[in-house]
TIVO-2410 file (N, C-alpha, C; in nm, 3 decimals):
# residues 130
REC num residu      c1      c2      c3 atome chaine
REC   1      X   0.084  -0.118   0.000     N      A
REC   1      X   0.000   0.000   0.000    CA      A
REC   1      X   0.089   0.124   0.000     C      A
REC   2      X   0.058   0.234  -0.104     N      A
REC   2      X   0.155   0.389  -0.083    CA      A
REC   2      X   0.036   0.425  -0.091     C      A
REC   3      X   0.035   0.529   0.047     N      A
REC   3      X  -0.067   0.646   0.064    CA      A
REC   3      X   0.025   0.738   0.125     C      A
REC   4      X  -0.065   0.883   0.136     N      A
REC   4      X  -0.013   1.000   0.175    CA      A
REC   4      X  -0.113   1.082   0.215     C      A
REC   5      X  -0.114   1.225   0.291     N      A
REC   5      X  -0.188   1.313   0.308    CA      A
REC   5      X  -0.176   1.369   0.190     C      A
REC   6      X  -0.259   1.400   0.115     N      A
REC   6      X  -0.217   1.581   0.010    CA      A
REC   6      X  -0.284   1.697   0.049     C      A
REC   7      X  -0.385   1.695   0.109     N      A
REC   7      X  -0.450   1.810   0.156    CA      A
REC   7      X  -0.471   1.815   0.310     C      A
REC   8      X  -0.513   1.931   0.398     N      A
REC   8      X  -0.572   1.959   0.509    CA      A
REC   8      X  -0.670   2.097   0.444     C      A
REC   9      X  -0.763   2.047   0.493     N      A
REC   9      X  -0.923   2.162   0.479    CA      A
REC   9      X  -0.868   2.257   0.606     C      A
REC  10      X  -0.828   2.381   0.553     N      A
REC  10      X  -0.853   2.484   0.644    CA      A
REC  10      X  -0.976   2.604   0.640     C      A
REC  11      X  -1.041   2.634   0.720     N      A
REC  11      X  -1.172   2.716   0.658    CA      A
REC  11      X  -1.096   2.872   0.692     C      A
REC  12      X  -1.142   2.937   0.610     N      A
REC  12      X  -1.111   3.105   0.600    CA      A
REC  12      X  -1.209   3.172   0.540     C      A
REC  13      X  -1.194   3.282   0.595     N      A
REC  13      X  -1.335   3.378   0.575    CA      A
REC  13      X  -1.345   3.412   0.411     C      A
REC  14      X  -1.278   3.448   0.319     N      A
REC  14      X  -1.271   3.480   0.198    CA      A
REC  14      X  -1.199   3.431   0.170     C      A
REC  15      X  -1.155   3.344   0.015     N      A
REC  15      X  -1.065   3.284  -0.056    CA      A
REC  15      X  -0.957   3.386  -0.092     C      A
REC  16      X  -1.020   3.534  -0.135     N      A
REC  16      X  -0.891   3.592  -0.187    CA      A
REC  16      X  -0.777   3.635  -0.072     C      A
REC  17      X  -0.866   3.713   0.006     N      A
REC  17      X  -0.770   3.755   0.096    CA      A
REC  17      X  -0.684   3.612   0.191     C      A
REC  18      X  -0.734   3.491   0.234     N      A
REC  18      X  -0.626   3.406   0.227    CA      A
REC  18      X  -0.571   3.349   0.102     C      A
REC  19      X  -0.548   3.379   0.046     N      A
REC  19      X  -0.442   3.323  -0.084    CA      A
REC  19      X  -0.320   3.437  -0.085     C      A
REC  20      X  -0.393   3.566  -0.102     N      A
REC  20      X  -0.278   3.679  -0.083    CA      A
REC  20      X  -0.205   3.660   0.060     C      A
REC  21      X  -0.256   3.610   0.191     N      A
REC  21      X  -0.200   3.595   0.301    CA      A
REC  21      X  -0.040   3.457   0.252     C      A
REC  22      X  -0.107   3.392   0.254     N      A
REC  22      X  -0.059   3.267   0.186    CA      A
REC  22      X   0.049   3.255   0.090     C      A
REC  23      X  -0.002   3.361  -0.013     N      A
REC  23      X   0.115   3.321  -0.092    CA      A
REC  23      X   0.212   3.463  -0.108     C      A
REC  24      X   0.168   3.562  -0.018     N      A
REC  24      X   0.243   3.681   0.012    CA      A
REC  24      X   0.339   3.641   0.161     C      A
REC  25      X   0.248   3.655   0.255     N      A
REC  25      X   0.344   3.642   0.367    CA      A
REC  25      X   0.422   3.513   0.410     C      A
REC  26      X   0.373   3.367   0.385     N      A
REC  26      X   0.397   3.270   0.389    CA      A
REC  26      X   0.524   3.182   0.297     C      A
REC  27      X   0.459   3.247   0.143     N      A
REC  27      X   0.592   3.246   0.043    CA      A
REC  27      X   0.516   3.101  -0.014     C      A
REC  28      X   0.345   3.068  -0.021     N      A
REC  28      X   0.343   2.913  -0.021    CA      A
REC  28      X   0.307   2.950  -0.165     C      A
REC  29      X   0.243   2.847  -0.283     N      A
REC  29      X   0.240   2.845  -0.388    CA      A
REC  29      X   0.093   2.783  -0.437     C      A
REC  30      X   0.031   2.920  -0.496     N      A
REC  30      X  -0.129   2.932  -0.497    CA      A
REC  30      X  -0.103   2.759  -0.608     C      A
REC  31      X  -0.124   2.639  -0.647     N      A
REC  31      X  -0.145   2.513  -0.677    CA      A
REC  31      X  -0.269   2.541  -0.758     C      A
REC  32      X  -0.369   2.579  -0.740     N      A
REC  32      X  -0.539   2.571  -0.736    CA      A
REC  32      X  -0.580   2.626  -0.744     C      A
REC  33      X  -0.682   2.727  -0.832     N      A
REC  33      X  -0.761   2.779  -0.826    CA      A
REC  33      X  -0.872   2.815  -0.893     C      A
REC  34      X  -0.975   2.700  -0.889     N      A
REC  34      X  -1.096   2.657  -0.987    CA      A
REC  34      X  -1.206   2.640  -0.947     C      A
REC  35      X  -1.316   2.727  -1.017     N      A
REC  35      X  -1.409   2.811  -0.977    CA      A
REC  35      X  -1.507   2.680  -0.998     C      A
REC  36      X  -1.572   2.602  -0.900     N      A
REC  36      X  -1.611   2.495  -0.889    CA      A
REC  36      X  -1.799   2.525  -0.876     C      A
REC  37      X  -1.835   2.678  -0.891     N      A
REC  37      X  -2.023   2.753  -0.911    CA      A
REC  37      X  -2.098   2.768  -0.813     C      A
REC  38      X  -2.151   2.828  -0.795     N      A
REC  38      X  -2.235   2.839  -0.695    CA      A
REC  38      X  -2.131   2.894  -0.583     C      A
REC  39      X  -2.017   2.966  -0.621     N      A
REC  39      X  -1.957   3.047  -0.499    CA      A
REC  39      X  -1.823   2.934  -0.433     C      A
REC  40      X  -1.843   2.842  -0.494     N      A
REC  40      X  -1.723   2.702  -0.429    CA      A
REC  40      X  -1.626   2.746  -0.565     C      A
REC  41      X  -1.511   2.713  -0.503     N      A
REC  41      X  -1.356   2.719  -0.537    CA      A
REC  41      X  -1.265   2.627  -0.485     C      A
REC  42      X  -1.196   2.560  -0.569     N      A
REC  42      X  -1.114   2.440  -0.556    CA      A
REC  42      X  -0.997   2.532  -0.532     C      A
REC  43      X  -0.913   2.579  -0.411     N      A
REC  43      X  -0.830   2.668  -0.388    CA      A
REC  43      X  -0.703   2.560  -0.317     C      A
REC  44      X  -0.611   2.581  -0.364     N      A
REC  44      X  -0.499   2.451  -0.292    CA      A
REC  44      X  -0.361   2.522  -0.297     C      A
REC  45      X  -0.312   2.591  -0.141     N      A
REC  45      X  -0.164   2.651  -0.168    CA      A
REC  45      X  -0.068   2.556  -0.130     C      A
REC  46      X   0.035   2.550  -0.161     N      A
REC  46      X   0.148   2.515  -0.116    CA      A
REC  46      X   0.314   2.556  -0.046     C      A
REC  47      X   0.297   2.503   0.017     N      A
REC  47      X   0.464   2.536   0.074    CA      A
REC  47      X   0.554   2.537  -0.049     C      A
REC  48      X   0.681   2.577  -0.028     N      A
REC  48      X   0.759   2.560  -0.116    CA      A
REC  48      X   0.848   2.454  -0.115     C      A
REC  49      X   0.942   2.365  -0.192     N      A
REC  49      X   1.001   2.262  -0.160    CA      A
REC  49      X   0.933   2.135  -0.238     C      A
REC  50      X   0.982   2.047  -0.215     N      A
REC  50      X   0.944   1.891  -0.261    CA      A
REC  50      X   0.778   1.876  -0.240     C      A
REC  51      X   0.749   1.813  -0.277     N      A
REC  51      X   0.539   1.777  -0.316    CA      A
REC  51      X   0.518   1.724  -0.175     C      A
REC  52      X   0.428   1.779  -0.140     N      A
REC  52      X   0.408   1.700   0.035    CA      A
REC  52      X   0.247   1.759   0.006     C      A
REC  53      X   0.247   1.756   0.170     N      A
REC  53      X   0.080   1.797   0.165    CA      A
REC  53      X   0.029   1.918   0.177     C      A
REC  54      X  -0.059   1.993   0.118     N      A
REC  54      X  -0.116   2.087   0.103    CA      A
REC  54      X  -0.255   2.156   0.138     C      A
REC  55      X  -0.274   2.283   0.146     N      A
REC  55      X  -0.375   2.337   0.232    CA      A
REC  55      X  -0.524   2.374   0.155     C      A
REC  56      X  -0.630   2.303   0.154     N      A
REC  56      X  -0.725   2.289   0.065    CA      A
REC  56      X  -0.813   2.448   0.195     C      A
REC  57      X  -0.779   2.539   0.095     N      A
REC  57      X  -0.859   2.623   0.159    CA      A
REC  57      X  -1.040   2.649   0.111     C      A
REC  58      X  -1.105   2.635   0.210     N      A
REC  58      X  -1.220   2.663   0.208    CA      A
REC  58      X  -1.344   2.748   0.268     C      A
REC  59      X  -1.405   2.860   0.192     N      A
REC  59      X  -1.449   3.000   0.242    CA      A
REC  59      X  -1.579   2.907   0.311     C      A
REC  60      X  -1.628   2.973   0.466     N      A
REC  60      X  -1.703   2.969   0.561    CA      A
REC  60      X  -1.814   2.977   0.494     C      A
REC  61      X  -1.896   2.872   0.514     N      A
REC  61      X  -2.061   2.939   0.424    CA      A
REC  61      X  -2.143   2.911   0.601     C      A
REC  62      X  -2.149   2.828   0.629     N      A
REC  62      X  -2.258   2.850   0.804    CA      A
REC  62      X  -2.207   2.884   0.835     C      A
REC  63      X  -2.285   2.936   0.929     N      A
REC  63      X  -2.275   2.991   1.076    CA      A
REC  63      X  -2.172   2.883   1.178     C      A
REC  64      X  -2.189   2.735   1.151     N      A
REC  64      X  -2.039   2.693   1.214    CA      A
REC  64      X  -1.918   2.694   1.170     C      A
REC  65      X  -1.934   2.668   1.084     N      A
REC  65      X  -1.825   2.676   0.998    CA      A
REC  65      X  -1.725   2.828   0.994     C      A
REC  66      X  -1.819   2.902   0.998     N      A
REC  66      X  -1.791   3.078   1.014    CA      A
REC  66      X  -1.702   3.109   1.179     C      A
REC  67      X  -1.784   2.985   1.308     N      A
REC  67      X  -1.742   3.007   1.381    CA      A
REC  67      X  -1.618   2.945   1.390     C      A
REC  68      X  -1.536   2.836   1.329     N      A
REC  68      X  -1.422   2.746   1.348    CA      A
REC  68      X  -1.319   2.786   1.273     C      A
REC  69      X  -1.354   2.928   1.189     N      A
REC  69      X  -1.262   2.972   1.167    CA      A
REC  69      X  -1.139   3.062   1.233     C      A
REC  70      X  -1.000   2.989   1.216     N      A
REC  70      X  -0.921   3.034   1.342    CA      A
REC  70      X  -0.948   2.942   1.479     C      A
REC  71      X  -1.008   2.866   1.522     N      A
REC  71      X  -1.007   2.759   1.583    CA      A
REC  71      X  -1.003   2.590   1.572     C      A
REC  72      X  -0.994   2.561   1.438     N      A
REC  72      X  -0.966   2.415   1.383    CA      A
REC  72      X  -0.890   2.379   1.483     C      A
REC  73      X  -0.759   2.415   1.559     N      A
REC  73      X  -0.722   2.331   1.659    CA      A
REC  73      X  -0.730   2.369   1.810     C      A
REC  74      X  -0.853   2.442   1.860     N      A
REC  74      X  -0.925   2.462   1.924    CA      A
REC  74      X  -0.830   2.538   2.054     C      A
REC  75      X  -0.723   2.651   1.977     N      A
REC  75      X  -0.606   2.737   2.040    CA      A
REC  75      X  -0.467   2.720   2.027     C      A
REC  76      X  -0.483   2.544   2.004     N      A
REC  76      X  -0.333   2.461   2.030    CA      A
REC  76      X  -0.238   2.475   1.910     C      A
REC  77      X  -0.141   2.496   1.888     N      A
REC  77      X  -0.072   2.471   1.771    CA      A
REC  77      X  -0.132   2.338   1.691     C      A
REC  78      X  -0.189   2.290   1.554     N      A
REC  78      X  -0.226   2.200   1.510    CA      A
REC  78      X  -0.112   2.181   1.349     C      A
REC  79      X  -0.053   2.310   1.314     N      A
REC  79      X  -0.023   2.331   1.186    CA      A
REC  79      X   0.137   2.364   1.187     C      A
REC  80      X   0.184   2.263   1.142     N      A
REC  80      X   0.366   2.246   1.126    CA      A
REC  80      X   0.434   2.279   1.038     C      A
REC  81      X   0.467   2.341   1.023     N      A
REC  81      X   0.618   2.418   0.846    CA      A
REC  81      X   0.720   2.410   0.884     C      A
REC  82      X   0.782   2.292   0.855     N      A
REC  82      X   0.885   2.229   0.838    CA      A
REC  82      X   0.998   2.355   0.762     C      A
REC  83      X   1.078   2.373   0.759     N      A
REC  83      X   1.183   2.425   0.653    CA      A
REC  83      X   1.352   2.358   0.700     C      A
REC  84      X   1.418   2.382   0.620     N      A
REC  84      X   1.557   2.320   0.632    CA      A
REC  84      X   1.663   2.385   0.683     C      A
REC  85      X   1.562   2.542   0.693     N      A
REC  85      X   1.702   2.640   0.750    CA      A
REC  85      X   1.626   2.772   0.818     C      A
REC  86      X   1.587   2.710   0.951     N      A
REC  86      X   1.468   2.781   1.054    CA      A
REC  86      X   1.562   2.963   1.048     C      A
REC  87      X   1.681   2.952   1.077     N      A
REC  87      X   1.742   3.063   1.092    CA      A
REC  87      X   1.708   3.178   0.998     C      A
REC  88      X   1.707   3.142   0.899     N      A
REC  88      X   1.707   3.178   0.738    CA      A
REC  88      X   1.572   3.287   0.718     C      A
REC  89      X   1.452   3.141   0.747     N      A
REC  89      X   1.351   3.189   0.694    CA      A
REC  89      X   1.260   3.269   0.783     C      A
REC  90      X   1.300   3.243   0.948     N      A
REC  90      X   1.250   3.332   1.058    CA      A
REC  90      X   1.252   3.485   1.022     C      A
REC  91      X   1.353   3.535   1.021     N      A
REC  91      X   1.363   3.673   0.982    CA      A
REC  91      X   1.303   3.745   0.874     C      A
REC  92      X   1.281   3.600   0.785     N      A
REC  92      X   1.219   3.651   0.627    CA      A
REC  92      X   1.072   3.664   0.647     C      A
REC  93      X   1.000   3.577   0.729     N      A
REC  93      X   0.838   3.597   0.732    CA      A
REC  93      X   0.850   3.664   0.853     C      A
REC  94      X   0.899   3.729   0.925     N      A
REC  94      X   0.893   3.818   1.055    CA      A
REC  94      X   0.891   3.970   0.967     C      A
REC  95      X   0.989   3.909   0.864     N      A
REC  95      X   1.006   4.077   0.760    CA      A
REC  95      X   0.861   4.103   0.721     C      A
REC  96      X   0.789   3.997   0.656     N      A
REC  96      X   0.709   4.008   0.579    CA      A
REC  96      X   0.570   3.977   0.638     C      A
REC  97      X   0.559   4.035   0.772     N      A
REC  97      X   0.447   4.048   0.916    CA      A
REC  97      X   0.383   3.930   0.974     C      A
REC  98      X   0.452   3.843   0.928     N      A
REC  98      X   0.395   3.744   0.995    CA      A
REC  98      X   0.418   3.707   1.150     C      A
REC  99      X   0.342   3.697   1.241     N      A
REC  99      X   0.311   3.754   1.362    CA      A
REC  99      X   0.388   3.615   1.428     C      A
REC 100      X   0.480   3.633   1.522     N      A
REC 100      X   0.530   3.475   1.630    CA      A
REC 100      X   0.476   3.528   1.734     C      A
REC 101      X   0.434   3.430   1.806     N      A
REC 101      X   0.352   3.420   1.966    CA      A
REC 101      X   0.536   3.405   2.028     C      A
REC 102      X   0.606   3.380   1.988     N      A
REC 102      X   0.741   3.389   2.113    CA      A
REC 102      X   0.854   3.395   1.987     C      A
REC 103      X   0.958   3.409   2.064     N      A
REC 103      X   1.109   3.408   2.056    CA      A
REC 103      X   1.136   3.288   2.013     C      A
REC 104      X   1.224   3.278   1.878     N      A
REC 104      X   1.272   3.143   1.858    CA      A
REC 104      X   1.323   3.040   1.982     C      A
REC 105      X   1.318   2.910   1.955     N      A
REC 105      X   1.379   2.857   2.090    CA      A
REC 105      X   1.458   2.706   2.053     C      A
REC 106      X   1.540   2.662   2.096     N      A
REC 106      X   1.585   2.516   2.039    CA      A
REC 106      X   1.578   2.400   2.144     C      A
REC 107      X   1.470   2.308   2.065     N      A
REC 107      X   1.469   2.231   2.171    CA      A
REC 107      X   1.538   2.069   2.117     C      A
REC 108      X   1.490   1.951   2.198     N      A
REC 108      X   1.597   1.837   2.166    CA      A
REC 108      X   1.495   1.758   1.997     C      A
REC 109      X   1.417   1.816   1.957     N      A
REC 109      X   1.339   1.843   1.826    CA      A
REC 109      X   1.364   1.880   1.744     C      A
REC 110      X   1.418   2.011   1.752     N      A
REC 110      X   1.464   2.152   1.667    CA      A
REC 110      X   1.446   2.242   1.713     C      A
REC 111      X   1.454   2.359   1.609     N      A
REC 111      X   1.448   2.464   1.620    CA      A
REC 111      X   1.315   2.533   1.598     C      A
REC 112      X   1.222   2.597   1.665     N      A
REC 112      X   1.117   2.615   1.675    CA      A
REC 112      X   1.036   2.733   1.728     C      A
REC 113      X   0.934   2.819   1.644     N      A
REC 113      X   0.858   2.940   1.739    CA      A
REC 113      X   0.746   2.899   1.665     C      A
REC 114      X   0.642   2.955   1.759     N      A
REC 114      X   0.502   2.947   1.726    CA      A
REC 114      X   0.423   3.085   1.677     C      A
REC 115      X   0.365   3.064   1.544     N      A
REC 115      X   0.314   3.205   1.487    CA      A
REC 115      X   0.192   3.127   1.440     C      A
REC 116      X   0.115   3.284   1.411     N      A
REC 116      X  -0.025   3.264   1.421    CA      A
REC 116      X  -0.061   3.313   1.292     C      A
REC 117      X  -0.151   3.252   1.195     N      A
REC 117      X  -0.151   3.286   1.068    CA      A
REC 117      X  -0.306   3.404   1.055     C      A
REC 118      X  -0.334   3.430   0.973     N      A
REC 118      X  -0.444   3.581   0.925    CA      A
REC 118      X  -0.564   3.570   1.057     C      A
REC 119      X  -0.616   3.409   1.047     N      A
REC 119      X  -0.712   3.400   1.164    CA      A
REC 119      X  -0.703   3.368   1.271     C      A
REC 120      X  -0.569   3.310   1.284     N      A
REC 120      X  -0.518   3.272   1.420    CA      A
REC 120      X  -0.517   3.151   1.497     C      A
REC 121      X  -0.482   3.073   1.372     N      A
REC 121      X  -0.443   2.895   1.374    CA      A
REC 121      X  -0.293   2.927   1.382     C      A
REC 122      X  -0.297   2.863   1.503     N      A
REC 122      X  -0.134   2.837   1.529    CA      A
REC 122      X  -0.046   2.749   1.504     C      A
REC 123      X   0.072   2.769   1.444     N      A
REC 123      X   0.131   2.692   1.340    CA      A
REC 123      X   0.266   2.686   1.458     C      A
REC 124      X   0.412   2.595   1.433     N      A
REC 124      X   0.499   2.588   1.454    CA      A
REC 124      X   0.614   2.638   1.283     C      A
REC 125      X   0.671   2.680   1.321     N      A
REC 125      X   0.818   2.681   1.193    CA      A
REC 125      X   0.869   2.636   1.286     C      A
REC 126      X   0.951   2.532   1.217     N      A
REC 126      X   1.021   2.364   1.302    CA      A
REC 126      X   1.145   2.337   1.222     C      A
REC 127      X   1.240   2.346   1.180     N      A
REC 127      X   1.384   2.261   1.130    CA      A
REC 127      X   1.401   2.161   1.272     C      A
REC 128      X   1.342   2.035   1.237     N      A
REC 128      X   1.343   1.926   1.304    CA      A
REC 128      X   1.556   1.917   1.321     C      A
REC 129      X   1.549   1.859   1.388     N      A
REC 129      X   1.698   1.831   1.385    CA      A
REC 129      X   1.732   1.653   1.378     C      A
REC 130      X   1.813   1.608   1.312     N      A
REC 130      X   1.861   1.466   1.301    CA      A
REC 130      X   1.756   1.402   1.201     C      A
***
């Protein structure tokens, strides 16, 4: 059996303004974007780097759905970005406003701070170590 993740459903209030978040401050790579009628859009960004899994964004139509936006992991960090050179790219999305809840820090993991993306799903930037 070969399986894989390729997507995670993140919900966001408007498609455009997260895609410009996304593929402005983040640096990820708009993949997707097909106007699927009735107001649905097949929207899929990506990180940069080798094919892994990707963020199937999808605009809030209920009232729950409206509310879980920015809470999918219900406060906790749920959302991981890996990169190969934490040093590097910290300063580059700090340039480019992307908000960290703390001070880089190195633990027996990697190298690691926690930032909060447009709605306020909290992500890790991680250079795992070993």
């Amino acid at each position: 059996m070969n399986q894989r993740l390729a997507h995670v459903t993140l919900l966001v209030r408007e498609y455009d303004e997260a895609i410009a978040f996304y593929t402005t401050v983040l640096g990820f790579t708009l993949a997707s974007d097909l106007d699927m009628g009735d107001g649905k859009r097949w929207v899929v960004v990506a990180p940069p780097g080798p094919a892994g899994c990707s963020l199937l964004l999808a605009e809030a139509k209920t009232d729950e759905e409206k509310q879980a936006v920015g809470r999918q992991g219900a406060g906790r960090v749920w959302l991981f970005l890996h990169t190969d050179d934490f040093w590097r790219d910290h300063p580059v999305l700090q340039a480019r406003g992307l908000h960290f809840l703390e001070t880089p820090r190195s633990e027996v993991y990697g190298h690691v701070a926690v930032f909060e993306d447009l709605y306020g799903n909290k992500w890790d930037l991680l250079e795992p170590l070993g």
